[in-house]
VODREN-180133 format. One line per 8 residues: number of its first residue (from 0); their letters; for each residue x, y, z of C-alpha. Coordinates in Angstrom, 3 decimals, always signed. Each point is the difference from the previous one (the first is absolute). Example, Ala and Ser with C-alpha at 12.3 -4.5 7.8 and 13.67 -1.06 7.14 Angstrom:
0> AS> +12.300:-4.500:+7.800; +1.370:+3.440:-0.660;
END
This chain:
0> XXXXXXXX> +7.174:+26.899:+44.677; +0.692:-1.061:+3.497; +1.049:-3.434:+0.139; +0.417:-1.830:+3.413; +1.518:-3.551:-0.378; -2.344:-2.468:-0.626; -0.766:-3.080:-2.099; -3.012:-1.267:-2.009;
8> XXXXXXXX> -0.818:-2.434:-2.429; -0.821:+0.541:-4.018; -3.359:-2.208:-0.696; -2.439:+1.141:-2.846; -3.629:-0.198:+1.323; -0.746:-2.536:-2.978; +2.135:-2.438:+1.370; -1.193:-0.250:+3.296;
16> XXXXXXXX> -2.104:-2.696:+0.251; -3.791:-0.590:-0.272; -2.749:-2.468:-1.372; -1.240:+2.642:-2.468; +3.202:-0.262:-2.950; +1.768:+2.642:+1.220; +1.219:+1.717:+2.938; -2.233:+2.817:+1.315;
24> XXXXXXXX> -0.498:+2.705:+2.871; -2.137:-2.628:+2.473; +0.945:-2.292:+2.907; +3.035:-1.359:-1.508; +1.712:+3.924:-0.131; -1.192:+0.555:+3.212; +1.292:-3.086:+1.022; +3.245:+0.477:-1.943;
32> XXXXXXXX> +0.118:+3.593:+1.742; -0.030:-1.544:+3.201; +2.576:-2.633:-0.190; +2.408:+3.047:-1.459; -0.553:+1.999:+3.252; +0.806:-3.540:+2.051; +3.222:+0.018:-2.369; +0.894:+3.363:+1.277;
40> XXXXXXXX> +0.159:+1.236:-3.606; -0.898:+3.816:-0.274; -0.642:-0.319:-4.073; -1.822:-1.346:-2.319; +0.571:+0.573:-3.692; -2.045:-0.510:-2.862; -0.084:+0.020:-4.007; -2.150:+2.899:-1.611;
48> XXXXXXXX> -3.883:-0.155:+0.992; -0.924:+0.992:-3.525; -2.898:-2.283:-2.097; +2.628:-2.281:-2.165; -1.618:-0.240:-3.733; +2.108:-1.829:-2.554; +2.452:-2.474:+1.178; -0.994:-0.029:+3.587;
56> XXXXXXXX> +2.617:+2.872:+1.150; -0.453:+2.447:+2.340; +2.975:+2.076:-1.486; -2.671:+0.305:-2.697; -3.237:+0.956:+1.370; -3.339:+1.473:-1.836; +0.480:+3.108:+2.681; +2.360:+1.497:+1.989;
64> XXXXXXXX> -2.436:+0.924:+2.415; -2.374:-2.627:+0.358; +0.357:-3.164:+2.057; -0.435:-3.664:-0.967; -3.201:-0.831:+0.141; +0.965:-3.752:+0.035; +1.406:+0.645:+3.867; -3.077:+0.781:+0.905;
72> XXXXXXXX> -1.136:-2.950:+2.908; -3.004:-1.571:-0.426; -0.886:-1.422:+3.687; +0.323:+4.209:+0.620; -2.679:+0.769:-2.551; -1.656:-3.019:+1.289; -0.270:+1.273:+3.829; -1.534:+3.158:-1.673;
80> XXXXXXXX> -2.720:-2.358:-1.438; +1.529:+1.479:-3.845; -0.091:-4.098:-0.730; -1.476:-2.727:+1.320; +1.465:-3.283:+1.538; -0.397:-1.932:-3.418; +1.739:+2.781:-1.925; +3.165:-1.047:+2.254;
88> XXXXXXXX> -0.622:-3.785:-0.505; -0.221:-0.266:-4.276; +3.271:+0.566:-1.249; +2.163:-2.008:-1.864; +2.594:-1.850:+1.530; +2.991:+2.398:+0.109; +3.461:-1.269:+0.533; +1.576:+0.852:+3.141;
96> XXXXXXXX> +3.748:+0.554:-0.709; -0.199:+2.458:-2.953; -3.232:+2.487:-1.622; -1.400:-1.327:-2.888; -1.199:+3.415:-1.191; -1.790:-1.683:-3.019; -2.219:-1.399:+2.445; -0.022:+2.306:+2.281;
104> XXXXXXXX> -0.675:+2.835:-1.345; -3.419:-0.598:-2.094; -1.348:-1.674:+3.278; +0.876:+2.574:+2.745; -0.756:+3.169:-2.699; -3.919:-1.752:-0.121; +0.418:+0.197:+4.005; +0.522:+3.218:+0.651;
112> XXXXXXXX> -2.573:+0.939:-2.833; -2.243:-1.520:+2.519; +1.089:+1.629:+2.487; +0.006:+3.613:-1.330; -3.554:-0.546:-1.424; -0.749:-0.868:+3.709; +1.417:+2.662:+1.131; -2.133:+2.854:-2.293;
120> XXXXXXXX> -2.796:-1.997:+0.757; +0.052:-0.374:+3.651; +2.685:+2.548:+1.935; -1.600:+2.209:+2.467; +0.416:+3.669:+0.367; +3.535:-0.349:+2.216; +1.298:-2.352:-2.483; -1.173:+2.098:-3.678;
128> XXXXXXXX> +1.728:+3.409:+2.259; +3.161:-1.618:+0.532; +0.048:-0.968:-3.872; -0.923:+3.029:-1.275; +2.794:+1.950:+2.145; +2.823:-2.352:-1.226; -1.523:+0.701:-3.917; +0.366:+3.231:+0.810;
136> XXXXXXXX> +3.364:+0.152:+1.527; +1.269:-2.132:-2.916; -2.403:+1.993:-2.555; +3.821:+0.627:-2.198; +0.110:-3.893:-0.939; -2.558:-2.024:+0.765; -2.531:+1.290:-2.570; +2.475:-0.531:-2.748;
144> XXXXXXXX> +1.340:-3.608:+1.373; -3.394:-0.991:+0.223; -1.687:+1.160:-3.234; +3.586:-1.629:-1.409; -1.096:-3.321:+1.715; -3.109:-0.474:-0.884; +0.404:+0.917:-3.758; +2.798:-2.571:-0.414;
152> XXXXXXXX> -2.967:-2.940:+2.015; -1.693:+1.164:-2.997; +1.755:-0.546:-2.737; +1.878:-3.091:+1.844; -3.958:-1.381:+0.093; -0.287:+0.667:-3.309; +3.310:-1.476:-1.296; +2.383:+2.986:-0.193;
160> XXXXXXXX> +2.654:-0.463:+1.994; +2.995:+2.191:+0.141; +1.571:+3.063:+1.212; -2.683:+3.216:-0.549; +2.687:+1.354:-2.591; -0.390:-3.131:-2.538; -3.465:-1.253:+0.432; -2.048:+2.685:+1.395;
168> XXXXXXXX> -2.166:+2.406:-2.701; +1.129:+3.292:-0.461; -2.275:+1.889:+1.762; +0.503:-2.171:+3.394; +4.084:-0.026:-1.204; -0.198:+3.552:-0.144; -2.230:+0.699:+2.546; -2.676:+2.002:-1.696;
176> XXXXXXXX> -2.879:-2.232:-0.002; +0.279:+0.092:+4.484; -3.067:+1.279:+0.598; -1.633:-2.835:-1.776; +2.077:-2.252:+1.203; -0.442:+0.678:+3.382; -3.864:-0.219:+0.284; -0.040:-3.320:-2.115;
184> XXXXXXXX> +2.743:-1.610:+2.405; -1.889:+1.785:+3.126; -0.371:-3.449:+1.888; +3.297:-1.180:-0.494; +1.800:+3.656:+0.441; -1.820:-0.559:+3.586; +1.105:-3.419:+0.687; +3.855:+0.976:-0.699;
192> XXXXXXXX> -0.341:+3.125:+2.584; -1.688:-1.944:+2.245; +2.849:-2.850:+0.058; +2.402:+2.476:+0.418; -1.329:+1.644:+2.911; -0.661:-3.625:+1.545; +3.958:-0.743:-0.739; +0.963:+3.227:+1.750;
200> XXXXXXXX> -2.534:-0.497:+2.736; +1.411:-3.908:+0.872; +3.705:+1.363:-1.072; +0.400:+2.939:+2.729; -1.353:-2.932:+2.535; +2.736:-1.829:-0.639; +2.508:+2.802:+0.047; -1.439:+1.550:+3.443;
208> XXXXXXXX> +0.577:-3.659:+1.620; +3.499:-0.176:-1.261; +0.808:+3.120:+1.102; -1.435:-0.469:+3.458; +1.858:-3.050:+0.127; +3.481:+2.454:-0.278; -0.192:-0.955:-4.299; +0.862:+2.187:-2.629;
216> XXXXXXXX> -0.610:-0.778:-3.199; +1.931:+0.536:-2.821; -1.644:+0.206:-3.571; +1.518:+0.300:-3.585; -0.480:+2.608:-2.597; +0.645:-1.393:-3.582; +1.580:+3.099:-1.474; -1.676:-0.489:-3.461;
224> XXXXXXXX> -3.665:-0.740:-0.980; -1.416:-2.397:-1.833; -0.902:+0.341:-4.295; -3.811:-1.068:+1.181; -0.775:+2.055:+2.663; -2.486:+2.635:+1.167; +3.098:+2.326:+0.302; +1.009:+0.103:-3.794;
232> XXXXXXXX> -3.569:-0.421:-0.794; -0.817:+2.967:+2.033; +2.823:+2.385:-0.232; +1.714:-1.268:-3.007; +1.689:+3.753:-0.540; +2.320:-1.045:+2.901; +1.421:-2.813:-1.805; +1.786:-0.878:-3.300;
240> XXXXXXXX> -2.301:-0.885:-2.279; -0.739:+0.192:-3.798; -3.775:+1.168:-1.457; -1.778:-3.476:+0.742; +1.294:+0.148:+3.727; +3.068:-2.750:-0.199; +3.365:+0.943:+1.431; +2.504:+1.036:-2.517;
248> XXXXXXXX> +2.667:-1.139:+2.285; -0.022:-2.144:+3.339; +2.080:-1.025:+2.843; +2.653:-2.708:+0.909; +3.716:-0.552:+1.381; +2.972:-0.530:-1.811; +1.928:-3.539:-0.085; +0.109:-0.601:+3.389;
256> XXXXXXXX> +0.331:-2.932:+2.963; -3.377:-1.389:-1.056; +0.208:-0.024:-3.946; +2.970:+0.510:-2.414; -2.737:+1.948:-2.578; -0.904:+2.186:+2.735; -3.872:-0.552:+0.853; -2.295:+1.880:-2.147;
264> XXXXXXXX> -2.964:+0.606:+2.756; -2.553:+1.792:-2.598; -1.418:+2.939:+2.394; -0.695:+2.937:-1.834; +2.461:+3.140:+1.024; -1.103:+3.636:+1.700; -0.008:+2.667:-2.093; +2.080:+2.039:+3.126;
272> XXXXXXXX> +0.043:+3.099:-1.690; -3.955:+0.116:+0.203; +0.299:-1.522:+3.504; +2.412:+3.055:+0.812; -2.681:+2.552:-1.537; -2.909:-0.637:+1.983; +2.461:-0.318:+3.204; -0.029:-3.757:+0.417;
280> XXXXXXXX> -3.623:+0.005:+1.215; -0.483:-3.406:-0.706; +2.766:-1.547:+1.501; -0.422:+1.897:+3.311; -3.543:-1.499:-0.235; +1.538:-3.192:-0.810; +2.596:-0.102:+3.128; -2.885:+1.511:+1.990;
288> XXXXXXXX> -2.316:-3.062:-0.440; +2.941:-2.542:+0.300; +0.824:+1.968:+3.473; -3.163:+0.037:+1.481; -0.524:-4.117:-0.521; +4.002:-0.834:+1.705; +1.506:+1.012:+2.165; +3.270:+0.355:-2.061;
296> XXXXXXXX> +0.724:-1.021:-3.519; +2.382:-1.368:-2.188; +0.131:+1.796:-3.680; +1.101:-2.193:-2.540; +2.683:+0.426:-2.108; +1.133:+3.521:+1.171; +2.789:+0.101:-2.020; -2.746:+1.183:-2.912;
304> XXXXXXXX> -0.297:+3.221:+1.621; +3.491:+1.329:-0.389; +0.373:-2.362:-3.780; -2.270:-2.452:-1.735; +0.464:-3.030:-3.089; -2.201:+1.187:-2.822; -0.451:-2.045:-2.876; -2.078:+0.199:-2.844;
312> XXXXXXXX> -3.526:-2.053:-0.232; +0.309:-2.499:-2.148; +4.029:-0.706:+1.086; +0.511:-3.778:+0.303; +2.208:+0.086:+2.897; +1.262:+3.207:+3.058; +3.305:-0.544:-2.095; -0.837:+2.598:-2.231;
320> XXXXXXXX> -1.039:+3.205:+2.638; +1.471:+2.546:+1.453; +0.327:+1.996:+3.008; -2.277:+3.708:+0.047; +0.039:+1.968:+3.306; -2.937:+0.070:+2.455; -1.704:+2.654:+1.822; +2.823:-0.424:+2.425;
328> XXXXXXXX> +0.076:+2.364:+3.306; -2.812:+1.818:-1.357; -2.375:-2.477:+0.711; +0.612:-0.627:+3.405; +0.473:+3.475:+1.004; -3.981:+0.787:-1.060; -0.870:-3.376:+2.012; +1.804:+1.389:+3.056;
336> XXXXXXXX> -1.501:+3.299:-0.455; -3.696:-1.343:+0.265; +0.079:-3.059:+1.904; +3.120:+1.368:+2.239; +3.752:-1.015:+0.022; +1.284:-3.362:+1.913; -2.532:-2.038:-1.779; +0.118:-3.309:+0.459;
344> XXXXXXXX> +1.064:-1.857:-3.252; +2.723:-2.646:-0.531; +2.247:+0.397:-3.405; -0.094:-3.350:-1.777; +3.968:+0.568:-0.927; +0.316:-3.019:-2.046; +1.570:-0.746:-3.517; +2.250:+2.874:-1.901;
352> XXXXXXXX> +0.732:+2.775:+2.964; +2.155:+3.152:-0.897; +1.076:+2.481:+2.147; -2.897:+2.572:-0.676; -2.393:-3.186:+0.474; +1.585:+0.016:+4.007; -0.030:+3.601:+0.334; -3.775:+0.639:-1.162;
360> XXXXXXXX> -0.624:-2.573:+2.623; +2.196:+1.413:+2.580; -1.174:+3.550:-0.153; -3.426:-1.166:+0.743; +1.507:-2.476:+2.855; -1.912:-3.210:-1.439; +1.282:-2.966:+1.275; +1.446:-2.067:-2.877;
368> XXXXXXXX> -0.106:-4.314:-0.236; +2.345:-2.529:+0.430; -0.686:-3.952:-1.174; +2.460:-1.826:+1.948; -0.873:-3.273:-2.704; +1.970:+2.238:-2.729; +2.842:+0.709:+2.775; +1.531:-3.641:-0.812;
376> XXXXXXXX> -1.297:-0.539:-3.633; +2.873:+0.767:-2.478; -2.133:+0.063:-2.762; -2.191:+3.035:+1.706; +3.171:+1.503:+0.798; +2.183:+0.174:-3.459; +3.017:-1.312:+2.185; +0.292:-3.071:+2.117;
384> XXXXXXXX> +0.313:+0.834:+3.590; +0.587:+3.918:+0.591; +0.371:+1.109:+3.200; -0.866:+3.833:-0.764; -3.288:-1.870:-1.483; -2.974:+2.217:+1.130; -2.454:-2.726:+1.237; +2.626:-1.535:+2.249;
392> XXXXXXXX> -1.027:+0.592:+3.761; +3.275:+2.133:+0.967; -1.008:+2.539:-2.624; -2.846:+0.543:+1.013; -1.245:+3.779:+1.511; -2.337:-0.293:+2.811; -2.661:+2.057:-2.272; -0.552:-2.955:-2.284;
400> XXXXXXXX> -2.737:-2.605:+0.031; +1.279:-3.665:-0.723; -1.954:-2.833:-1.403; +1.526:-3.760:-0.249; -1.896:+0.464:-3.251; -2.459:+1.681:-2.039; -3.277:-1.287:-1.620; +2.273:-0.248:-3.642;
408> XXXXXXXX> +2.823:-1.807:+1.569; +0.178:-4.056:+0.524; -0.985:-1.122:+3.233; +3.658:-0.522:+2.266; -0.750:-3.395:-0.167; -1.122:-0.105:-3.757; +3.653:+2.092:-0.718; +2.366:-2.253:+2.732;
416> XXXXXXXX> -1.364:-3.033:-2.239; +1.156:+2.039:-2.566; +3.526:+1.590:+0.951; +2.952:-0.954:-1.042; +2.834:-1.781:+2.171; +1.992:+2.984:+0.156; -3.496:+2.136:+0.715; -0.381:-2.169:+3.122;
424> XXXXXXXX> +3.761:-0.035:+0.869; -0.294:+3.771:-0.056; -2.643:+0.149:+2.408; +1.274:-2.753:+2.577; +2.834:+2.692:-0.070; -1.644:+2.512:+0.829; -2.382:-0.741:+2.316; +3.079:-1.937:+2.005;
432> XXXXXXXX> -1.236:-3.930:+0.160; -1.593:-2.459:-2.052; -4.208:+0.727:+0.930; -1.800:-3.122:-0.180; -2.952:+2.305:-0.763; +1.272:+2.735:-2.086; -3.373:+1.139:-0.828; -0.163:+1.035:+3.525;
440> XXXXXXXX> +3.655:+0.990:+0.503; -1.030:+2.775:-2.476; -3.053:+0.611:+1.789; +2.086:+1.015:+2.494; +2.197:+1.797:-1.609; -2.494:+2.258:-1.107; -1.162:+0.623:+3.756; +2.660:+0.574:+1.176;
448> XXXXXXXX> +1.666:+3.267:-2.191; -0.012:+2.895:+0.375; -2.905:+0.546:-2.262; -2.956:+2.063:+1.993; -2.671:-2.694:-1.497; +0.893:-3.343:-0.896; -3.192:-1.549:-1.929; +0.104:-3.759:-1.095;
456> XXXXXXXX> -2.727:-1.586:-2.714; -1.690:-2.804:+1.831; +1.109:-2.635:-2.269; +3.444:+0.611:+0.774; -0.976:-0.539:+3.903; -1.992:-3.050:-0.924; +3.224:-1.171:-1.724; -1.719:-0.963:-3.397;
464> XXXXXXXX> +1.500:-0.594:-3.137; -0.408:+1.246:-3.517; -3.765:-1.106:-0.458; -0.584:+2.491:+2.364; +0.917:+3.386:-2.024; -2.267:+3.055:-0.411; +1.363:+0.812:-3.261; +2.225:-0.460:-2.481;
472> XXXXXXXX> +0.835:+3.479:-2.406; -0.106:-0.235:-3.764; -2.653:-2.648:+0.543; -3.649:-0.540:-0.644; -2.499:-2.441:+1.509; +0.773:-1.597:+3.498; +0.914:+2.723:+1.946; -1.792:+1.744:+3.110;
480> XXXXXXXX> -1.610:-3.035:+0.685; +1.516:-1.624:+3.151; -1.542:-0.381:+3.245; +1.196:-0.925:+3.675; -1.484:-3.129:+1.443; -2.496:+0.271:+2.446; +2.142:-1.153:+3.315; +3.010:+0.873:-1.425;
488> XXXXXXXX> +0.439:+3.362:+2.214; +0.502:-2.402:+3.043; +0.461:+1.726:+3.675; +3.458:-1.922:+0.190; +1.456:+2.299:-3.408; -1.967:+2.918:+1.525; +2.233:-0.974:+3.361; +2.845:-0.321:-2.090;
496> XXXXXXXX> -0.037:+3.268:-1.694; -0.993:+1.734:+2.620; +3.351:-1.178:+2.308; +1.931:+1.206:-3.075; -1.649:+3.431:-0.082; +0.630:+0.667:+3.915; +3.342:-0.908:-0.346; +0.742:+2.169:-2.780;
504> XXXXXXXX> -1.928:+2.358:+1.770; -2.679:+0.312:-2.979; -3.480:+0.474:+2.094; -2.952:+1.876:-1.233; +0.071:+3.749:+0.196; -1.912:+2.950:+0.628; -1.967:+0.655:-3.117; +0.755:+2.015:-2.878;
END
């Protein structure tokens, strides 16, 4: 991947700010586009795009193809005349600092019901074309995800909630009752395709202005699936799985910086032998899709490829896995030979790294990460204040992308509140004075390596504190669910950033 020096800003769509509960792809990201390219910043990175199910996370998504239909703007379908002015005006009356998806999502599904109705109803020739040549190109998951959605409206409607492989009947569970299935759900199997051709439709938009603007933008590939998903549902044979379809093992991390029992994530685990047999078709397919929506992408927890945590289902904490090899250089090596070599993916090098972990990475020349936060934590770093410590600045390789902090980490200001007296000592040291804004001294710090992209969450440039995190690991309920305030991108912090990013010589590059 060809990295010129630049800088960019991590900011989920759903927290960008709105009046319909959550953050979506209308006027307020174009607006939030714009005021990056005044900040000079060259990147903007995002969580996964995935539709979250269960807990709101979109590490856990029902597909790893599909997009979230909940991004989806309405004033967009509304200048299509897909809704009306009074579909815009009843809604309940959403919070504006955080997504309520309780509220939200029961409200804005019923919208873009609408919506999709109107569109099967009323889309002229050009229109119905365009849709049936994305169905078409996408013909290897969208039939599945959508037949997948609409039976689980179904049974949800009729008070059977749950993942397909505990509540479904067996012939949906084990797919043999499909053709049934599909012509009873026909209206609904619609909808879902049709929603998902609107989110691509109103997603590229959005991508082609950032990238005129000089944008990239970064994705994220969760590196598992979720348990209820179209994915297991559909290929199950890929995964893990016992005779009723439930994982037999599934995925975490050992004790680690963010949990002394290790965290126990629950995604079922690839079968990688079967993967290997058919010639990892479906995760070229996979890295295919995610490469055709960014412009670059971040995989998530890399470190799986080379060595993953498997515990047994049912385990009550990580504490009681172990480590199995992964597909390793294999995998990579039938990527590069269909989708070509130098692609553009950054290794999420986090947690446990061993020396095969670097050199899978290496070999494929994938930048790796660096959290500055953990540089001057001594908790993160299993001994107070070591200067070979990897996330410390001077360590740094210029192929490396650094973050203040990641979407699991604290807020700066949420872990200064937080740090110890010899924590902050440390870093006065360091950094050579006593900052009366630290949060931005380490702002600054992060420009200013010699990391080729330097990429800052925008709560840690808005300086706020603790009530302000994206998530918190090992936890359920709460999480995903900030958002930015609606003035709080101001031109005098786009000024700001954007003196620090010509002085560090961080301006937006040629694209990828």
């Amino acid at each position: 991947m060809n990295m010129a020096r630049s800088s960019g800003i991590l900011l989920h769509p759903t927290s960008l700010p709105g009046p319909f509960g959550i953050g979506d792809f209308g006027k307020e990201a174009a607006a939030f586009v714009g005021r990056l390219a005044e900040a000079g910043q060259g990147l903007w990175q995002i969580l996964p795009l995935g539709p979250t199910g269960y807990g709101d996370s979109p590490y856990a998504p029902f597909s790893s193809f599909a997009g979230n239909e909940l991004l989806i703007s309405p004033e967009i379908l509304a200048s299509q005349g897909l809704l009306g002015a009074g579909d815009l005006r009843e809604m309940p009356p959403f919070p504006a600092d955080k997504v309520d998806y309780g509220a939200v999502i029961p409200w804005k599904r019923a919208l873009l019901n609408r919506a999709a109705d109107a569109f099967l109803a009323e889309a002229g020739p050009s229109r119905r074309s365009a849709f049936r040549s994305f169905a078409e190109a996408q013909e290897d998951w969208l039939p599945d995800y959508a037949l997948f959605r609409a039976i689980k409206e179904r049974l949800e409607a009729e008070g059977s909630s749950g993942s397909w492989n505990r509540v479904w009947p067996p012939e949906l569970r084990d797919r043999g009752g499909l053709a049934r299935a599909r012509e009873e759900n026909a209206v609904s199997v619609a909808r879902w395709e049709v929603l998902q051709f609107l989110f691509a439709e109103q997603w590229a938009a959005l991508k082609a202005l950032a990238n005129c603007k000089g944008i990239k933008v970064v994705g994220d590939l969760p590196i598992f699936v979720a348990e209820d998903s179209a994915e297991l549902w559909a290929r199950p044979e890929l995964f893990r799985l016992d005779a009723s379809g439930r994982p037999t093992h599934v995925a975490g991390v050992p004790p680690d910086y963010f949990s002394e029992d290790g965290q126990l994530w629950g995604n079922p685990l690839y079968d990688w032998k079967a993967h290997g047999h058919e010639g990892f078709v479906w995760w070229i397919s996979r890295l295919r899709s995610c490469l055709a929506r960014f412009d670059a992408v971040r995989v998530d927890h890399f470190r799986g490829f080379e060595a993953y945590w498997e515990v047994e289902a049912g385990a009550g904490t990580a504490r009681e896995g172990r480590w199995q090899k992964g597909p390793g250089s294999g995998l990579f090596k039938a990527v590069e030979s269909s989708l070509g070599p130098g692609l553009p993916i950054i290794a999420e090098d986090l947690g446990f790294i061993t020396e095969e972990v670097r050199k899978l990475r290496d070999e494929f020349g994938f930048p790796g990460m660096r959290i500055l936060q953990f540089a001057f934590d001594a908790a993160e770093s299993g001994q107070a204040f070591d200067p070979d410590n990897a996330f410390l600045p001077h360590n740094y390789s210029t192929r490396s992308v650094v973050y203040t902090g990641t979407h699991d980490n604290d807020t700066l200001a949420g872990w200064l509140c937080g740090a110890s007296g010899e924590e902050r000592a440390y870093l006065e040291r360091y950094l050579g004075y006593a900052s009366p804004d630290p949060v931005w001294a380490l702002v600054r710090e992060a420009l200013r390596s010699v990391a080729a992209w330097a990429i800052i969450p925008m709560q840690d440039l808005l300086g706020l504190g603790r009530e302000a995190r994206m998530n918190e690991p090992s936890t359920l309920g709460g999480n995903w669910a900030w958002r930015m305030a609606d003035s709080a991108f101001t031109e005098e912090l786009a000024a700001r950033l954007a003196e620090l990013s010509r002085l560090y010589s961080r301006r937006a590059g040629p694209m990828l």
